[in-house]
DOPA-40251 format. One record per residue: x, y, z of N, C-alpha, C in turn; residue number from 1. Coordinates in nm, 4 decimals. Example, Ala and Ser with C-alpha at 12.3 -4.5 7.8 and 13.67 -1.06 7.14 Angstrom:
@npx: 1.3190 npy: -0.5690 npz: 0.7800 capx: 1.2300 capy: -0.4500 capz: 0.7800 cpx: 1.3200 cpy: -0.3300 cpz: 0.7800 seq: 1 $
@npx: 1.2850 npy: -0.2250 npz: 0.7080 capx: 1.3670 capy: -0.1060 capz: 0.7140 cpx: 1.2900 cpy: 0.0030 cpz: 0.7870 seq: 2 $
***
This chain:
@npx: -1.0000 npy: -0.2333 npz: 1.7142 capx: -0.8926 capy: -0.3229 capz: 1.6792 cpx: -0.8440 cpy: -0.2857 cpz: 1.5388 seq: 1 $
@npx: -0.6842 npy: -0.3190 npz: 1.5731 capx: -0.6872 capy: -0.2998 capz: 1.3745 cpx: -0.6253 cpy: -0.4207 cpz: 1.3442 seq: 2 $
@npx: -0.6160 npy: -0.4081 npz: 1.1699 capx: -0.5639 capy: -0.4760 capz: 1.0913 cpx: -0.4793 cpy: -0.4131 cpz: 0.9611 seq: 3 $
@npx: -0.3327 npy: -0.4963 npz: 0.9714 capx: -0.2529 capy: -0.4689 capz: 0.8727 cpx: -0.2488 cpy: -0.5502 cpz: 0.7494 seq: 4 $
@npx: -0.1830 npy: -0.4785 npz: 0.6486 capx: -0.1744 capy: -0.5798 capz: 0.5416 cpx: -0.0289 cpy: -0.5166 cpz: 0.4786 seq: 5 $
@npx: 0.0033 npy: -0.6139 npz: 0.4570 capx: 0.1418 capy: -0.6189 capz: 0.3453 cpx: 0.1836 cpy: -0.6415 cpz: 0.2363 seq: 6 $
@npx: 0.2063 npy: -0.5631 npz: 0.1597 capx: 0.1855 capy: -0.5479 capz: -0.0187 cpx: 0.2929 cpy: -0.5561 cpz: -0.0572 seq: 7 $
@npx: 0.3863 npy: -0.6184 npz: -0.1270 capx: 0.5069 capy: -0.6639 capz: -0.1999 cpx: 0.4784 cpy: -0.5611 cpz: -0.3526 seq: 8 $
@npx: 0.5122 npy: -0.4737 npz: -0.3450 capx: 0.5319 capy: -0.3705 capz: -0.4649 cpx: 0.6651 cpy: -0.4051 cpz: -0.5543 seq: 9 $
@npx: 0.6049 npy: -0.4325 npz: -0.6695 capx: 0.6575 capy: -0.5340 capz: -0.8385 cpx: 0.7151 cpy: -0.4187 cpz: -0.9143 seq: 10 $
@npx: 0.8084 npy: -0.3431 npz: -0.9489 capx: 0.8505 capy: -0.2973 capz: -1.0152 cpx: 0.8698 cpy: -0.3208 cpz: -1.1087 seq: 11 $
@npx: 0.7839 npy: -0.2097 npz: -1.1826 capx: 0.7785 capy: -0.2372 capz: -1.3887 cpx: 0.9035 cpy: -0.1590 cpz: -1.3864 seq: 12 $
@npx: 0.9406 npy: -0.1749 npz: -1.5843 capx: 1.0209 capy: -0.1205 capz: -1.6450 cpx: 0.9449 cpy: 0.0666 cpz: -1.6766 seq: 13 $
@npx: 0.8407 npy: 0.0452 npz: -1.7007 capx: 0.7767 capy: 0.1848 capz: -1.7421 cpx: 0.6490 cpy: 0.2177 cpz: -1.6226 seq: 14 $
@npx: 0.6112 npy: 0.3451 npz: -1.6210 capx: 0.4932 capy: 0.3853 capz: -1.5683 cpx: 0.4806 cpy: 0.3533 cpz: -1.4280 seq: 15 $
@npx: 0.6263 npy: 0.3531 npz: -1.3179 capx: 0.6233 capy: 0.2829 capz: -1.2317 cpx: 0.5577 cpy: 0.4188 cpz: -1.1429 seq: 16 $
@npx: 0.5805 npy: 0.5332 npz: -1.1197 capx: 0.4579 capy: 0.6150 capz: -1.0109 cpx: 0.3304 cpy: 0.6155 cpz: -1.0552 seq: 17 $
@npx: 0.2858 npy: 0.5785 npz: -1.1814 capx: 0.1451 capy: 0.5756 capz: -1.2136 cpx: 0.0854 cpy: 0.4579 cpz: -1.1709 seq: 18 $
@npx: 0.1724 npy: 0.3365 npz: -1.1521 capx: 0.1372 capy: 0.2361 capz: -1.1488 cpx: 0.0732 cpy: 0.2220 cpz: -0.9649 seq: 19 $
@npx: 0.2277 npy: 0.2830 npz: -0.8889 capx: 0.2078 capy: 0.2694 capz: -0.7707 cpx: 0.1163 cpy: 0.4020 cpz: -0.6742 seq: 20 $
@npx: 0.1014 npy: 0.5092 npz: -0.7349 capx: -0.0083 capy: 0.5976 capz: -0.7097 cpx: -0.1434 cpy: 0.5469 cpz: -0.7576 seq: 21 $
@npx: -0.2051 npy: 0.4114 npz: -0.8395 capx: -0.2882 capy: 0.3943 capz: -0.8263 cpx: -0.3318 cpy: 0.2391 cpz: -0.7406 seq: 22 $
@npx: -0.2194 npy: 0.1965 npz: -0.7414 capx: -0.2132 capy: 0.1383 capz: -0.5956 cpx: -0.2776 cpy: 0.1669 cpz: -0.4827 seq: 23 $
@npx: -0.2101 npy: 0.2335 npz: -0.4890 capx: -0.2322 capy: 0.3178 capz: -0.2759 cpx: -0.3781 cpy: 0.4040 cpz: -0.3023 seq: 24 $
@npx: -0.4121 npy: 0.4379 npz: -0.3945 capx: -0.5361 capy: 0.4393 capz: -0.4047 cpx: -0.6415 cpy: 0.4050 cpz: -0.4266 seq: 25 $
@npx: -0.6248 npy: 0.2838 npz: -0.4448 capx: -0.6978 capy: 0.1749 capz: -0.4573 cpx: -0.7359 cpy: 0.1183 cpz: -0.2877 seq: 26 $
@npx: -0.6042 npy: 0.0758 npz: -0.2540 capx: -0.6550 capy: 0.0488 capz: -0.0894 cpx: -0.6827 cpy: 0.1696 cpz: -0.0210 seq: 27 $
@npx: -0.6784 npy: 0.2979 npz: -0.0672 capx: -0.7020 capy: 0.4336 capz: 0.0217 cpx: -0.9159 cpy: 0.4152 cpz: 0.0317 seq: 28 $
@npx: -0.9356 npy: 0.3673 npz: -0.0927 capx: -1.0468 capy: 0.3522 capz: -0.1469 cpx: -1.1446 cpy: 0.2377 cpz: -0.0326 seq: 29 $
@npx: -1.0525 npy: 0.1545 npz: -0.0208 capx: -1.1075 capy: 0.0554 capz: 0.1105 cpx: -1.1165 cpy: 0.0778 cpz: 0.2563 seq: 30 $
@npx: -1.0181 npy: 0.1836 npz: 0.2594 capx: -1.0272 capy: 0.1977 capz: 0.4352 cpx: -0.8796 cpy: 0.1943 cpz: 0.4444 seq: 31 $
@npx: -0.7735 npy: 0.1507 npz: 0.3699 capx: -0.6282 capy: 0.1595 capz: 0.4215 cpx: -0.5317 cpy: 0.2585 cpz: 0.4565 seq: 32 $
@npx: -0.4745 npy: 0.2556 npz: 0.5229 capx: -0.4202 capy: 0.3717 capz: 0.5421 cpx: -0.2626 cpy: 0.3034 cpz: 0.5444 seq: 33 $
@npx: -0.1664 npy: 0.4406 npz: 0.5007 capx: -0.0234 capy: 0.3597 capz: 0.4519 cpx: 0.0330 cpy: 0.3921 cpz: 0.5915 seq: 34 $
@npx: 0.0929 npy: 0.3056 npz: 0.6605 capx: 0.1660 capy: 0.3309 capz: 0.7655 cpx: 0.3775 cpy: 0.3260 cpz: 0.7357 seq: 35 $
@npx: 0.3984 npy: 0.2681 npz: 0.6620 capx: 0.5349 capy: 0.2574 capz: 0.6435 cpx: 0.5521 cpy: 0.2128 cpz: 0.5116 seq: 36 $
@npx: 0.6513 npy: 0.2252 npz: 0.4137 capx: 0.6812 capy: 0.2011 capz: 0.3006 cpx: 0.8289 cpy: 0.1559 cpz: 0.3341 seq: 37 $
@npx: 0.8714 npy: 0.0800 npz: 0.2822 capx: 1.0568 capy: -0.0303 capz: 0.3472 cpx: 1.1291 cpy: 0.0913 cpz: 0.2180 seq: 38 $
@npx: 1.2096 npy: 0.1635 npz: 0.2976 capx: 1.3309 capy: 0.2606 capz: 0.1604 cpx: 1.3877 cpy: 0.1431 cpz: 0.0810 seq: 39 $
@npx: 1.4586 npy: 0.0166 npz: 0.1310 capx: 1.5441 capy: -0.0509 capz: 0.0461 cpx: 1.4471 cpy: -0.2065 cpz: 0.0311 seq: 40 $
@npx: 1.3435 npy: -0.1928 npz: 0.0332 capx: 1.2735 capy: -0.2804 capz: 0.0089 cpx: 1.1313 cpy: -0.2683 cpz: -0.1001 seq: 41 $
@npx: 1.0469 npy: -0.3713 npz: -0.1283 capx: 0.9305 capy: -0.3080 capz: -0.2061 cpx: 0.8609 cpy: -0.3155 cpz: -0.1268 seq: 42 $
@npx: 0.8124 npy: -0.3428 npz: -0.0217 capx: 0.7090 capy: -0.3560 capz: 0.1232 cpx: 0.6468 cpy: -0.2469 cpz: 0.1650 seq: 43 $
@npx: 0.5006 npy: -0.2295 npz: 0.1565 capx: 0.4527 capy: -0.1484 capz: 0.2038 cpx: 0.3211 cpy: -0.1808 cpz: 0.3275 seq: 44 $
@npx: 0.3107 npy: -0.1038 npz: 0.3760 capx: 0.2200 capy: -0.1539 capz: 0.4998 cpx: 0.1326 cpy: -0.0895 cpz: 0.5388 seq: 45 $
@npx: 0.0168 npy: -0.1543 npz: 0.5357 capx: -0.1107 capy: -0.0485 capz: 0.5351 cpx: -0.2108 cpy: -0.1334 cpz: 0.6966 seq: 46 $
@npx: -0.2418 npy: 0.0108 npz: 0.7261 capx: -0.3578 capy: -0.0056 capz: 0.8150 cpx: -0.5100 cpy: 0.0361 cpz: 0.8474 seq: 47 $
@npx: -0.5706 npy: -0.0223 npz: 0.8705 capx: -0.7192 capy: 0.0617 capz: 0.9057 cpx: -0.8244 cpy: -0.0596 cpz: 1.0049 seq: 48 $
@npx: -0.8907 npy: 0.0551 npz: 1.0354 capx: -1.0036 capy: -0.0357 capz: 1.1928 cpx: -1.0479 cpy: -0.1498 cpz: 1.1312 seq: 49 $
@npx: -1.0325 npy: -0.2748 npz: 1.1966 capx: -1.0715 capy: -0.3880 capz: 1.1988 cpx: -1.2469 cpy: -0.3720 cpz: 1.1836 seq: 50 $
@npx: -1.2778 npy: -0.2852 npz: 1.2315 capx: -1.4475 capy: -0.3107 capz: 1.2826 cpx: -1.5170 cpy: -0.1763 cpz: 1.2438 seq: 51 $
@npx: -1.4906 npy: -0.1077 npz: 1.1204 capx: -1.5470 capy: -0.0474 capz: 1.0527 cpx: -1.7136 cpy: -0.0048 cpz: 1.0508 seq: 52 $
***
């Protein structure tokens, strides 16, 4: 089974790929995996096995 999660990505004024490359690696770190990122949105959407 899986499970998604949905992350509302906050745009700073500075350091915004450092900010969001340590993001996604942060949940890469848990088991997430990025399935879609919204182009005109901040939404990103991550997945990985429910039952690890």
């Amino acid at each position: 089974m899986k499970e998604y999660k949905v992350v509302n990505w906050k745009m700073g004024l500075s350091k915004n790929s450092q900010k969001l490359e340590d993001l996604l690696n942060t949940y890469a770190k848990q088991g997430w995996t990025v399935t879609h990122i919204a182009e005109q949105s901040t939404r990103i959407v991550f997945e990985r096995n429910k039952n690890r």
